[in-house]
Structures are given as structure tokens and as C-alpha cells.
C-alpha atoms as one frame of an Amber mdcrd trajectory, in Angstrom:
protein
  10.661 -59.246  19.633   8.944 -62.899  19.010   5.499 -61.792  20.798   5.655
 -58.483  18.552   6.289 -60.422  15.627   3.537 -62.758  16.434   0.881 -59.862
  17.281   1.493 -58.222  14.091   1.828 -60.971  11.746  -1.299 -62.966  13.609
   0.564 -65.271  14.794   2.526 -68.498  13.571  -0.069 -71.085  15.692  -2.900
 -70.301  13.602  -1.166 -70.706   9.904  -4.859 -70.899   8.619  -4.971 -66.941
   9.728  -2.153 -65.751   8.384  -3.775 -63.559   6.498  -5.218 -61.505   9.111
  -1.859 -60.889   9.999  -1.041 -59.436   6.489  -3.730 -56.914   6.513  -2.564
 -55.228   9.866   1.039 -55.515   8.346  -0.462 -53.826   5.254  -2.279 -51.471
   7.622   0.123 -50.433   9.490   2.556 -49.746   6.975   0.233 -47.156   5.349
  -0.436 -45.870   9.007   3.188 -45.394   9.330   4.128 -43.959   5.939   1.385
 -41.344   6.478   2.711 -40.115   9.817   6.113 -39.687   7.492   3.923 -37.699
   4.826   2.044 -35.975   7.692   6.003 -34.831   8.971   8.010 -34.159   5.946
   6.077 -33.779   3.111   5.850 -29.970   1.818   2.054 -30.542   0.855   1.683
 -30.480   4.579   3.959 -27.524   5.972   1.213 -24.812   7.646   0.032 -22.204
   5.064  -2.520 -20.268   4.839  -5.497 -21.335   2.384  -4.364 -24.671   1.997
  -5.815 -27.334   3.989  -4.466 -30.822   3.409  -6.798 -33.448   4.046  -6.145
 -37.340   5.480  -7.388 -38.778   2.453  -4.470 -36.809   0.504  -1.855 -38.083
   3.263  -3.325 -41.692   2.616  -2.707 -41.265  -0.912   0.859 -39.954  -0.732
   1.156 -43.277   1.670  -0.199 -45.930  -0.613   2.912 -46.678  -2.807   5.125
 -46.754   0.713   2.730 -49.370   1.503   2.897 -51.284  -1.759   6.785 -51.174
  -1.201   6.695 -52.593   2.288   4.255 -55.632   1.204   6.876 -56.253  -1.554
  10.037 -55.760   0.617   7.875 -58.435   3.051   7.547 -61.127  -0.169  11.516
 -61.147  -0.295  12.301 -60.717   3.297   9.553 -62.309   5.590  10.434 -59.829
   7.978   7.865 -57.548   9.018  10.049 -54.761  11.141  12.425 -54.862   9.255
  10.064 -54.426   5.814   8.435 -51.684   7.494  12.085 -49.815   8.350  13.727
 -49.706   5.306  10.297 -48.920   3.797  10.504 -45.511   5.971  14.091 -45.361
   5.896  13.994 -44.807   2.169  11.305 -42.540   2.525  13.389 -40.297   4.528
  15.862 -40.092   2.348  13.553 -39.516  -0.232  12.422 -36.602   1.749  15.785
 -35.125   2.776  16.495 -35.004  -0.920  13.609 -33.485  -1.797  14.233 -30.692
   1.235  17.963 -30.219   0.069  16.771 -29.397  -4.024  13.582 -27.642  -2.419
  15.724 -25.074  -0.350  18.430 -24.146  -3.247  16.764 -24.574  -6.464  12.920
 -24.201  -5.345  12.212 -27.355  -7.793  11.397 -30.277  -6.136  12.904 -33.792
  -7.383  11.422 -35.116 -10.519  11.797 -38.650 -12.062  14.712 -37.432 -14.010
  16.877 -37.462 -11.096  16.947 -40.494 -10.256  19.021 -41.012 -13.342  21.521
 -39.609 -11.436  22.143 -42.543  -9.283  23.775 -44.716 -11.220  26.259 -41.677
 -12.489  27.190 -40.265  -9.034  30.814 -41.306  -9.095  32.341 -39.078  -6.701
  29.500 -37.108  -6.992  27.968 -38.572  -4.454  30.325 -36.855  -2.142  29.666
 -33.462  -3.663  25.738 -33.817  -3.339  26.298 -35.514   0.648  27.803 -32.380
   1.392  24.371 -30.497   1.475  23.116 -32.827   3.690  23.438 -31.740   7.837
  24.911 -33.702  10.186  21.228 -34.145  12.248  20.368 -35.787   9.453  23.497
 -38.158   9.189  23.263 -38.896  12.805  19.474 -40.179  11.969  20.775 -41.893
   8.844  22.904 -43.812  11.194  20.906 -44.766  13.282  18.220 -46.372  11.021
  21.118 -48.303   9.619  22.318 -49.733  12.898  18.304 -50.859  13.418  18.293
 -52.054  10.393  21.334 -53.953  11.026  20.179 -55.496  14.232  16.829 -56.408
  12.467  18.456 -58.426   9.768  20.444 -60.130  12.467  17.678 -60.974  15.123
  14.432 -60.646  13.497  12.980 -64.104  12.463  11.263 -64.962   9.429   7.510
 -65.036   9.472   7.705 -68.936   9.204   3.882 -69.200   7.822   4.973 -67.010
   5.077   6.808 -69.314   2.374   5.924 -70.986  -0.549   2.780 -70.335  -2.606
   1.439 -67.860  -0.017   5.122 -66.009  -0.089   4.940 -66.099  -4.048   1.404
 -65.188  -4.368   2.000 -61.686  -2.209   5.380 -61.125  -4.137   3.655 -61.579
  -7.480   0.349 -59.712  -6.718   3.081 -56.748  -4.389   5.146 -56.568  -8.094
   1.848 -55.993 -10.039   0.628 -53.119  -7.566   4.039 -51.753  -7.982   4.327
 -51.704 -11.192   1.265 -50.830 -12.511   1.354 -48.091 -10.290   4.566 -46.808
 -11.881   3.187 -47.254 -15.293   0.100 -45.546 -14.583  -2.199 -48.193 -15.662
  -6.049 -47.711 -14.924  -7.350 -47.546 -11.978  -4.042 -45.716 -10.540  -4.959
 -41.991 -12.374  -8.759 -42.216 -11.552  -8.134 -43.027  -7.989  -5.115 -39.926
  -7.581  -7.764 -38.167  -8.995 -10.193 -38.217  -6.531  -8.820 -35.647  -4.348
  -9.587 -33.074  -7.177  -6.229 -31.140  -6.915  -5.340 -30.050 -10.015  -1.567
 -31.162 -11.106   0.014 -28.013 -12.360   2.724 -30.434 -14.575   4.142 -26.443
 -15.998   5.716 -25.770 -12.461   7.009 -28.678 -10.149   7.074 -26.808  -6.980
   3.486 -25.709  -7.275   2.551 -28.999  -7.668   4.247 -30.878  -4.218   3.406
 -28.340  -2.133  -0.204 -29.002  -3.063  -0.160 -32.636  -3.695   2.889 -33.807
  -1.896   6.159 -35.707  -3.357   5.223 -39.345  -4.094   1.736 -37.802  -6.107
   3.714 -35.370  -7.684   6.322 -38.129  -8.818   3.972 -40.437  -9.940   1.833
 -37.898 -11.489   5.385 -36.454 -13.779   6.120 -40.214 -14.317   2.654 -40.720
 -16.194   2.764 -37.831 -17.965   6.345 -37.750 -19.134   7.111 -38.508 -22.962
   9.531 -41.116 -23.183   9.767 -40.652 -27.005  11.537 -37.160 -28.145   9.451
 -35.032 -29.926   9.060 -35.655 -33.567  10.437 -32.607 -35.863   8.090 -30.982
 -38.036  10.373 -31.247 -41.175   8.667 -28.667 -43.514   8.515 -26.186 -40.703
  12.426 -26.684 -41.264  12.292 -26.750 -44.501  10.778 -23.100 -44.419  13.383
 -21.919 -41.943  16.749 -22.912 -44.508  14.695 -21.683 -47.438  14.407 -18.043
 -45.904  17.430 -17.775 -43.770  20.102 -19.978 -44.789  23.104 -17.690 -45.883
  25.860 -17.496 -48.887  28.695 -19.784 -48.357  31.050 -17.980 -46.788  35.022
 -18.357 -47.651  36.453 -20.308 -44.438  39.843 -19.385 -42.888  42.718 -20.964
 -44.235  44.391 -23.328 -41.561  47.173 -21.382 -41.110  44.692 -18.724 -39.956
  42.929 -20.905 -37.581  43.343 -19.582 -33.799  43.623 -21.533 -30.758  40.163
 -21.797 -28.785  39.354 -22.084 -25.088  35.922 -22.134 -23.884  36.099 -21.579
 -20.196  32.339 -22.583 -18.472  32.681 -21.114 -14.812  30.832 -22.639 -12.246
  27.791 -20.329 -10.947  29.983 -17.283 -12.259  27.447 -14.193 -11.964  27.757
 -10.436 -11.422  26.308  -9.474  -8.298  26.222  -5.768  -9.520  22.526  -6.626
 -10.625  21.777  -6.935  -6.551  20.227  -3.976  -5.260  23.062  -2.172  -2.987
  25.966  -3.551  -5.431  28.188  -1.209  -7.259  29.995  -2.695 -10.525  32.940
  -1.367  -8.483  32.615  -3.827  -5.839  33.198  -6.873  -7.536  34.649  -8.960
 -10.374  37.158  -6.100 -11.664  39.408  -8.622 -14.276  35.647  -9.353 -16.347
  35.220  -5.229 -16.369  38.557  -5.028 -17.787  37.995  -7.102 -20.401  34.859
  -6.581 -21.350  36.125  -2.823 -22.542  38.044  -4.646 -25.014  35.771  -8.138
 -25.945  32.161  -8.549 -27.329  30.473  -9.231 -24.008  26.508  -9.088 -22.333
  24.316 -10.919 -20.368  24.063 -14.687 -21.741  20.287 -16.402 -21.119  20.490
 -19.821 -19.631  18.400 -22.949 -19.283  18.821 -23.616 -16.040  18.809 -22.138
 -12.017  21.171 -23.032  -9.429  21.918 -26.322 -10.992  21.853 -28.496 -14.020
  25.252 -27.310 -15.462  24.870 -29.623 -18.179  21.832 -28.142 -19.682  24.333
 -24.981 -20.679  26.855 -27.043 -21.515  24.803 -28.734 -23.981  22.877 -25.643
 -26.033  26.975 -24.279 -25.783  28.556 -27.278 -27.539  25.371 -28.159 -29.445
  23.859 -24.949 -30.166  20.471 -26.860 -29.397  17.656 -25.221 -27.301  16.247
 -27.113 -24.440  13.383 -25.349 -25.216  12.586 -27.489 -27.646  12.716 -30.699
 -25.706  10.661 -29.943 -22.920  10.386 -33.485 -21.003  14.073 -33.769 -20.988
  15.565 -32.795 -17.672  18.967 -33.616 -18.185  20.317 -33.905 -21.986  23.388
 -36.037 -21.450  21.124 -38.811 -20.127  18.595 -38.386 -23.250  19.880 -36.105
 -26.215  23.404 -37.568 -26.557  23.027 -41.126 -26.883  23.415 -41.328 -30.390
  26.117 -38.927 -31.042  25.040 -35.218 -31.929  27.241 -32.658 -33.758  28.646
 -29.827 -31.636  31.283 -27.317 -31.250  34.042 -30.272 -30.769  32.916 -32.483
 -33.552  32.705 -29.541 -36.329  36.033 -28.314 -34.927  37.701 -32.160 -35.169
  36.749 -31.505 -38.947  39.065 -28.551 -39.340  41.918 -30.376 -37.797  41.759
 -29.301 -34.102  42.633 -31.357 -31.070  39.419 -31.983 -29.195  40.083 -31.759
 -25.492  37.635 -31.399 -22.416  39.071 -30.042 -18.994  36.863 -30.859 -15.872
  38.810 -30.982 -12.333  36.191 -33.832 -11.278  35.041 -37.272 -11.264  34.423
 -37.934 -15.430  30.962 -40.204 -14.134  28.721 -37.349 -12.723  26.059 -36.032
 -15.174  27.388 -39.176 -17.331  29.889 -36.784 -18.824  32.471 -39.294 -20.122
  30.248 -40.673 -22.531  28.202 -38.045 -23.556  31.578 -35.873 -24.169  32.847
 -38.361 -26.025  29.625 -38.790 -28.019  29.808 -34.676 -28.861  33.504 -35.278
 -30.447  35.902 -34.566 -27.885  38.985 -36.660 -28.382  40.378 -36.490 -24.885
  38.651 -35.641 -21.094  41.541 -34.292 -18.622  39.188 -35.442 -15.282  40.534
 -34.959 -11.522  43.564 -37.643 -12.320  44.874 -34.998 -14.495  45.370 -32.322
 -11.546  46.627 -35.286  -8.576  47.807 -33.013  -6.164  46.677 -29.337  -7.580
  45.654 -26.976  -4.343  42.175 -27.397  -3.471  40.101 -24.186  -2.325  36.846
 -25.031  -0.840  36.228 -28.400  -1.181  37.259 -28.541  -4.889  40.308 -28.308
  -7.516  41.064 -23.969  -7.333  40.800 -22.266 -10.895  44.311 -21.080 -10.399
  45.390 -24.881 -11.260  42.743 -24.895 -14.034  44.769 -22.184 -15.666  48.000
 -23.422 -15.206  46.449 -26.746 -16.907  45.139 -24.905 -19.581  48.043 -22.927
 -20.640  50.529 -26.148 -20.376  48.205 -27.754 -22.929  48.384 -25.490 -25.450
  51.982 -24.674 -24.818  52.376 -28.619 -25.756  49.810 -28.198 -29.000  51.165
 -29.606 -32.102  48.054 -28.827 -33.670  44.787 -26.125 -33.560  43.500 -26.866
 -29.923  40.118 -26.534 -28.679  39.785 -26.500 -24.910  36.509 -26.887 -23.149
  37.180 -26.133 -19.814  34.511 -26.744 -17.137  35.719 -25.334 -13.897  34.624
 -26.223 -10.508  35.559 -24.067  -7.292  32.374 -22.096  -6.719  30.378 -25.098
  -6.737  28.633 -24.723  -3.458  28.153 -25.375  -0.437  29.566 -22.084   0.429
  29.631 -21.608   4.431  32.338 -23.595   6.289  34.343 -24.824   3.390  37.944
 -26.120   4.193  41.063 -24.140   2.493  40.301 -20.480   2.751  41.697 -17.751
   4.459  38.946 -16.961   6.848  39.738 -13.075   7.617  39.786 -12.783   3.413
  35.905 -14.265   3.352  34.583 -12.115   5.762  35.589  -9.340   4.305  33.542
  -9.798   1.222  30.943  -7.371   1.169  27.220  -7.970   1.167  23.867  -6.762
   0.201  21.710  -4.716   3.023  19.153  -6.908   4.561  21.439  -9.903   4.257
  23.103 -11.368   7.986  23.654 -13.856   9.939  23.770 -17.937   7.862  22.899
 -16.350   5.068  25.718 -13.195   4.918  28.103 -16.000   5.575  26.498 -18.092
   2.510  26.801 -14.716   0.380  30.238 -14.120   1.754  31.689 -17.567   1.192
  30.454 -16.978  -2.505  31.886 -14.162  -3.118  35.185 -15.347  -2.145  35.098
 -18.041  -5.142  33.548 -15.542  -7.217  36.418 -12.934  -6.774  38.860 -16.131
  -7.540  37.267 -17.109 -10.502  37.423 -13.171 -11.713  41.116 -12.900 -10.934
  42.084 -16.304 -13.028  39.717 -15.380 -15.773  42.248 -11.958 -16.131  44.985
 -13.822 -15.620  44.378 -16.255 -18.499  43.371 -13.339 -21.232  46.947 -11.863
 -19.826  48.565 -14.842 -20.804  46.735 -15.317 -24.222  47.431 -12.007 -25.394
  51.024 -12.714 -24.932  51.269 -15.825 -26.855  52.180 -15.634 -30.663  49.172
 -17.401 -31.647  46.065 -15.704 -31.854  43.564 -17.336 -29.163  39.571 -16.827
 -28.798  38.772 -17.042 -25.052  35.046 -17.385 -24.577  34.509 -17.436 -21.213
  30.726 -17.432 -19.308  28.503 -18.384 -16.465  26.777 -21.798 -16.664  23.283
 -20.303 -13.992  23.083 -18.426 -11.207  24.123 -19.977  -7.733  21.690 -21.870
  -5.706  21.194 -18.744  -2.659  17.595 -18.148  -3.212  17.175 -16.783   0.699
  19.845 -14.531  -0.479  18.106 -13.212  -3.806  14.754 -12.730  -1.964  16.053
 -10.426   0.744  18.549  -8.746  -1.565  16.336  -8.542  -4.757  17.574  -7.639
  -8.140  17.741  -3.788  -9.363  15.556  -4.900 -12.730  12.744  -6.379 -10.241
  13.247  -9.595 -12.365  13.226 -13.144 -10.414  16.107 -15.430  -9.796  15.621
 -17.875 -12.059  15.513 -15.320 -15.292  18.467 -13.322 -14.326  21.205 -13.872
 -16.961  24.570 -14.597 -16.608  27.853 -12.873 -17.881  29.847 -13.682 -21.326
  32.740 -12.615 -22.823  34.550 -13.247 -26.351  38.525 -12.382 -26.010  40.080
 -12.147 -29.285  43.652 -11.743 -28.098  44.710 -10.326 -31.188  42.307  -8.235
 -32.070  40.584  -5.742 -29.590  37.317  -4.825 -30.090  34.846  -1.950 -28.383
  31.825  -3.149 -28.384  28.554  -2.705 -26.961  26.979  -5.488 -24.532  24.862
  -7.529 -26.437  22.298  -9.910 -24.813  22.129 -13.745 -26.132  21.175 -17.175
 -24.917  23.513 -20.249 -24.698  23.140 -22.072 -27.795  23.729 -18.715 -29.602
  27.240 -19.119 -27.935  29.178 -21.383 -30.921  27.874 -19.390 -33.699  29.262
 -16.427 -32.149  32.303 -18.283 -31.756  32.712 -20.107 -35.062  32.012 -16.517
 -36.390  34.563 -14.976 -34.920  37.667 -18.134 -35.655  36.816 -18.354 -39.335
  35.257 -21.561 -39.651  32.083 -22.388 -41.431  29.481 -25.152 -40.696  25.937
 -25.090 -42.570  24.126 -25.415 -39.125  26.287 -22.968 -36.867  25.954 -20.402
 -39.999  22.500 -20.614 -39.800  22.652 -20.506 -36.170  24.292 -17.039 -36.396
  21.746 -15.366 -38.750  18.870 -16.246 -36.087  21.509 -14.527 -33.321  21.802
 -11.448 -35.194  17.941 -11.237 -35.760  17.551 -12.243 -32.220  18.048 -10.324
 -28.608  16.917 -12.471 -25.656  15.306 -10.607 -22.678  14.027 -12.428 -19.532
  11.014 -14.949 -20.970  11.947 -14.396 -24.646  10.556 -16.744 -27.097  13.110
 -16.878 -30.265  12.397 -15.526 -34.178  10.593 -18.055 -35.823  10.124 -20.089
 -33.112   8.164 -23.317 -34.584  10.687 -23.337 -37.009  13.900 -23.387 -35.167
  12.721 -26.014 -33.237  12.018 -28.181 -35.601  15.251 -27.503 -37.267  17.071
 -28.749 -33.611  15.208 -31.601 -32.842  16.700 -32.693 -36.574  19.513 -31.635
 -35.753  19.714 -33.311 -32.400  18.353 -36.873 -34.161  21.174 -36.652 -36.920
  18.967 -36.057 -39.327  19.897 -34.327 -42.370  19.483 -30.774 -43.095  17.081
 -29.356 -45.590  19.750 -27.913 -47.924  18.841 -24.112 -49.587  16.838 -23.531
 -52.186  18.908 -22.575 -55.475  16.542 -19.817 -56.285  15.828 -18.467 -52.783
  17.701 -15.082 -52.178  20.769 -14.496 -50.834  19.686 -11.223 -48.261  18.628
 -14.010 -45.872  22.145 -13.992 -44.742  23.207 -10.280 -44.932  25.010  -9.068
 -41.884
């Protein structure tokens, strides 16, 4: 170990050359961080008319280089510098592999927001990872353990020269990350053009640490400014009458039920609506129902959850990733806070840990009063890895059974969350004989099958909670819908879709359930901030924005790449919305057919 040390550092007899020693450190750190590109990196998977070139595997290298010289200023260890460099750059990597092969979006700066939110999350997201890759995870630790324990400082590298290479490390670091001048001119030079409107396109021609940087420099840290008159013109057309709001003894109970990667798989080619999720066909003969248009694929719950309680687009803030990290800070009006108004009891319902997707304080930032997290169901029956929707219910109907009040539940529910193949607590016999499309088998017919077996649990719960609503004495509105499609994409490209429409624009289901008053109704397409006007609507209680909201739904109908009425307009009106601003108010004279119904 001491003559390696002393080859690659230049050895500790000739202090006056340490530097020499530095440069093949420096050297071979970019040597060895481009072998990891060269291995991992999607810019360099085989494929035909794209030929990646050394200079673009040297560039992807650089900032594991920079890393390793700075990791070297703090340790004086060369080996180990050089391991954790590549250590983190396989986990960087397998990351990047895991969100590559379910959502087809490679990671972005955003997520590493994430990280310091996981809570138990972190034991959702390790279970995508395989256990090849835990056995090499292991590994590097136990090297890097026996490196920190044996490895001897460089002893010529301390004091002003140690301070000097962490200062001038820092500054390469961080001017890299900012994006300072030279940094763009010289991840120029490979002329590859960074397609910044689709994330995948742009690693698998650039590779991950370009693409990162590249999204880092050219993300808006400030949140667009609203165009105020281009609001202004929006209330002065549309805004509608005052309506007369329901008295509080008319005021029903609502429950919002957000079902985790609930979709119909009757839109797969070789599905029949008679194969699956019989309790939402039931219901939907007597509820307002369609296809609901959501911001998101596979993942990123939270962006649904937040046009649902907001009624905000996330069209309109296009930089923004994930909103509870970004667009709730400050406090933003939503479904719970214009509810709380009315006198309703505010509660949120999420079988988890209350820290992932920083939900505890962005929940209690939207007006919730209470959060019922994974303490509140200590011992309900797991199936899968996660809390079954059969508990959810029986939570949900206890706490309005207890309501002393109006209650507004917002339930989030959680066993379909994937993985789906080889999850504990099922009845094996009952998930193979799920059906599946033609030209699905082997991994992935297990995958599908495994789905389906949540899917048809989340379908039976959702009919027996409208059961039990209908027979309370107090009228309840059950909205209940699909927060994205779930992350198979193997799955949808063998099966394909009857419409011929991609993954990521097919819709998801909704339902209203008034359970005193039936209604026949025709399936009517919307998106998910439509979701509280309809709601509001339908309970009887009025709210300037979420009135306004509703005239725009009703002069609306979403479609796969729909742009909405007035477009410029409504988002200005948002982003006010979203920064507290206030509203422009109507114009006295303006006429009143803006609102007619």
C-alpha cells in the first residue's frame, strides 16, 4: 500500500515534487471516472447513428475529477479520494438506471431535493434497487472502510500546499455548478445540442453529469413573474355572478380519495372493461365520471396532488419539478384552506412516513389542520410492502363517524405503489391469476400481474366506501381518482394502448359520488386542477378563485396535449394565485353571461 501511495502521489522523499504527484492523482482520477462514464452512462449504450466520442467521455469525467482533488484537500488520501469519488458515481448511476427504466426521465437537479426528505422513503425508493447492486454497494463500503483505517496520509500534503488545492478544488467546484464562464463554452465544444424540452433525449446524447450541469445552468431559480393585466383580462370576461352558498346545515361531508397509480387497463389493447375494476363501473353509472389529465408519469404523486388541492397548473411553472419543495413555501390557498373557512375539519390521511415529498409542511402550509401518517394505522395489515386500502377505509369511515363538525378528508392511499413482482403479503395463486395483455410474459407478465392484484384491491375498497357513504345520514361527496399511470413502460410498449396514444398522455380515471343524489351522466374529460371546482360545485360552497376555476372547466375539455382556453391568461391568473397575490376583482360593468352555465 506505502509503495502505491508513494508512486502515485510522487513520492514523500522528494517534497519539492509533490506536485508531480498531484497531476497523475488528477490524471488518473479523470482516467478512472471516464472508464465509469464509458460503462454506465446511457450516452454510451450501442445505438445506431450515435457515435460517442472520448472527448465527450472526458467531459462527463471532469467534475468526478474536480470532486476527487477536493475529497484529496480534506482527506490526504489518494485511494481512498479516488473510491468514494467512483463510489458516488455509481450510485449516481444506479439512480439514474432505476428512474431511466420506469419513468424514461432521467434524474434532474430537482431530485436531489429529495434527500434530505426521504424519511422512510428511503426504504420505499431502495426497494427498486437489485440485490447485484447491493452486494457491490457493500463491497465499496468495506474498501472504503479498510482505506480509512490503513491508508496513510500523503504527509507532504499539509499546510499551505493542502489549503491552496482545497481552495483552488472549491473554486473549480463551484464555479462549475454555477455555470460561470469558461464552464458553458468549454461543454460546448462537443457541439451536441442540449434538447433542455425532453430530459431523456438529452443524457442519452450527452450523458448524466452534462445533462445535470447543463439543467442546473439553465434552471430559473426565481418563479415566473405573472403578467397581471393578462389576469386582469381573464376576471373581467369570465368571472361569474355571486352565487348563493349552501347554508351550513346543508354542507356535506367530503372525502377526496387520491389512489396510488389507479388506472383502467381497459384502454390496453386485448382488455375488455369486463375484465377489470368492476366497483368504479358500478359507480360510474350513477356519478359524474371521465378520464382526468395529469401532470405527471409513473411518479411525482405530488404534482396531482397539488393542481387537486390548489387548482394550480404545473403548466404554468415549468422549472418546478416538484411543487411542495418550491410552490408551497409561503402558504397557498387550496381545497383545505377555503374549506377551513366554511367550518370544516381539515384532515389529511397518508398510511406513510409524513417526511417524503416534504408533505408535513407543505400540507400544513395548504390548510390542513391534522396529517393521520403511518402512526395512525400501528398495526393495520400490510399487502405488498405497504398499509392495504382496506385499513384506509376503515380509517376513513371511523373519522367521520367521530366528526363533530363538516369533515374534509384527503386521503392519499398507498398499496399499489410499486415494485410489483415479489412483494410480501399476497396470496400468490390470487396474483397469477390476473389476466394480461397478449405479447406480455415472462418478468414483465409477473410485473403486470402483481399490478393488477393492487389494482383489483383498490377497485373493491373504492365500492366498498361509496356502499358505506350512501348509507350514512349525512350526505357525503366522494371524489375519488388516479394520481398517473404506473411506472411499467416495458409493459405499455408491448401491450400498446387501443387510442395509439403514448404512456405518458394516457389519462387516468375520476369519479364524483354524491351519495345522496344519483346522477346519469356522461363521461366528461378534465385535468387535475379542474378537480376542486368540480367539487366545490357540487358541495355548495363558493370561493372567487374556484368559481372562476369552474367557468374555464365548463368551456374546457382536455384531450391528450391540450393547451387550456385562454391560456396566457390563466396562467397568469395562477402564478398570482400561487404568490398570494390578490385577485383582480370584476369589473362592475362587465356582463354577467361570462358565468352562465
Amino acid at each position: 500500500m506505502r509503495g502505491t501511495r508513494v508512486i502515485l502521489v510522487g513520492g514523500d522523499r522528494k517534497p519539492g515534487r509533490w506536485w508531480i504527484g498531484l497531476v497523475a492523482f488528477a490524471l488518473l482520477s479523470l482516467l478512472a471516472c471516464a472508464a465509469i462514464v464509458v460503462l454506465l452512462d446511457p450516452a454510451f449504450v450501442p445505438r445506431a447513428n450515435h457515435a460517442p466520442s472520448p472527448q465527450l467521455a472526458l467531459l462527463n469525467a471532469l467534475p468526478g475529477m474536480l470532486l476527487a482533488l477536493l475529497l484529496l484537500a480534506v482527506m490526504r488520501r489518494p485511494w481512498l479520494s479516488l473510491l468514494v469519488t467512483l463510489g458516488l458515481a455509481y450510485l449516481l448511476y444506479t439512480a439514474n438506471a432505476i428512474k431511466l427504466d420506469l419513468l424514461d426521465t432521467p434524474l434532474v437537479p430537482a431530485d436531489f431535493l429529495l434527500l434530505r426528505h426521504l424519511g422512510d422513503g428511503g426504504a420505499l425508493l431502495a426497494r427498486y434497487v437489485s440485490w447485484r447492486k447491493v452486494v457491490y454497494l457493500l463491497a465499496g463500503a468495506a474498501m472504503t472502510g479498510v482505506l480509512l483505517a490503513r491508508e496513510p496520509p500523503w504527509s507532504t500534503l499539509r499546510g499551505v500546499r493542502r489549503a491552496a488545492l482545497f481552495v483552488l478544488a472549491a473554486t473549480l467546484c463551484a464555479s462549475l455548478v454555477s455555470g460561470l464562464r469558461p464552464w458553458p463554452d468549454v461543454y460546448a465544444a462537443d457541439g451536441r445540442e442540449f434538447l433542455s424540452w425532453s430530459p431523456s433525449a438529452s443524457v442519452r446524447r450527452s450523458g448524466l453529469p452534462i445533462t445535470l450541469l447543463r439543467y442546473t445552468w439553465s434552471m430559473a431559480f426565481e418563479l415566473p413573474e405573472p403578467d397581471r393585466a393578462a389576469a386582469d383580462r381573464l376576471v373581467r370576461e369570465l368571472a361569474p355572478a355571486p352565487s348563493r352558498p349552501a347554508s351550513d346545515a346543508d354542507l356535506p361531508d367530503i372525502v377526496v380519495v387520491q389512489s396510488e397509480s389507479f388506472f383502467d387497463p381497459a384502454r390496453l389493447r386485448g382488455f375488455e372493461p369486463s375484465q377489470t375494476l368492476p366497483e368504479l363501473r358500478r359507480l360510474q353509472a350513477r356519478s359524474r365520471h371521465g378520464d382526468l389529465y395529469v401532470p405527471t408519469y409513473g411518479g411525482g404523486t405530488i404534482r396531482t396532488e397539488f393542481e387537486v388541492l390548489t387548482g394550480i397548473a404545473m403548466r404554468y411553472f415549468p422549472t418546478v419539478q416538484y411543487p411542495y419543495f418550491r410552490l408551497t413555501t409561503d402558504g397557498v390557498a387550496s381545497l383545505a384552506s377555503v374549506l377551513a373557512g366554511r367550518g370544516y375539519r381539515t384532515i389529511a390521511v397518508h398510511p406513510h412516513a409524513r417526511a417524503f415529498w416534504n408533505r408535513a409542511s407543505a400540507l400544513r402550509q395548504l390548510g390542513f389542520a391534522a396529517f393521520d401518517d403511518e402512526e395512525a394505522f400501528e398495526g393495520a395489515p400490510r399487502v405488498g410492502y405497504y398499509v392495504g386500502d382496506e385499513a384506509l377505509v376503515d380509517h376513513v369511515l371511523q373519522q367521520l363517524d367521530e366528526a363533530k363538525q363538516p369533515l374534509f378528508l384527503f386521503v392519499i392511499s398507498m398499496e399499489n405503489h410499486g415494485p410489483y413482482e415479489g412483494y410480501p403479503n399476497a396470496d400468490p395463486a390470487a396474483v397469477a391469476a390476473e389476466p394480461v395483455p397478449d405479447g406480455v410474459t415472462g418478468a414483465d407478465a409477473r410485473e403486470m400481474q402483481g399490478y393488477l392484484h393492487h389494482l383489483r384491491n383498490a377497485d373493491r375498497s373504492l365500492g366498498r366506501l361509496a356502499d358505506a357513504l350512501r348509507a350514512r345520514d349525512r350526505r357525503t361527496l366522494l371524489l375519488f381518482y388516479g394520481d398517473h399511470l404506473p411506472a411499467l413502460p416495458r409493459i405499455w410498449e408491448k401491450a400498446g394502448f387501443d387510442d395509439g396514444v403514448e404512456a405518458f398522455r394516457q389519462p387516468a380515471p375520476w369519479l364524483l359520488f354524491d351519495s345522496a343524489h344519483p346522477v346519469d351522466a356522461a363521461s366528461e374529460p378534465t385535468a387535475a386542477f379542474y378537480l376542486p371546482a368540480v367539487l366545490l360545485s357540487a358541495a355548495g360552497v363558493s370561493d372567487p378563485y374556484f368559481d372562476l376555476l369552474e367557468v374555464l372547466r365548463r368551456r374546457d375539455r382536455p384531450s391528450p396535449g391540450w393547451a387550456p382556453p385562454q391560456d396566457e391568461e390563466t396562467g397568469a391568473w395562477m402564478r398570482m394565485r400561487q404568490r398570494g397575490e390578490a385577485l383582480p376583482a370584476p369589473h362592475r360593468g362587465r356582463s354577467e353571461g361570462g358565468g352562465a352555465r
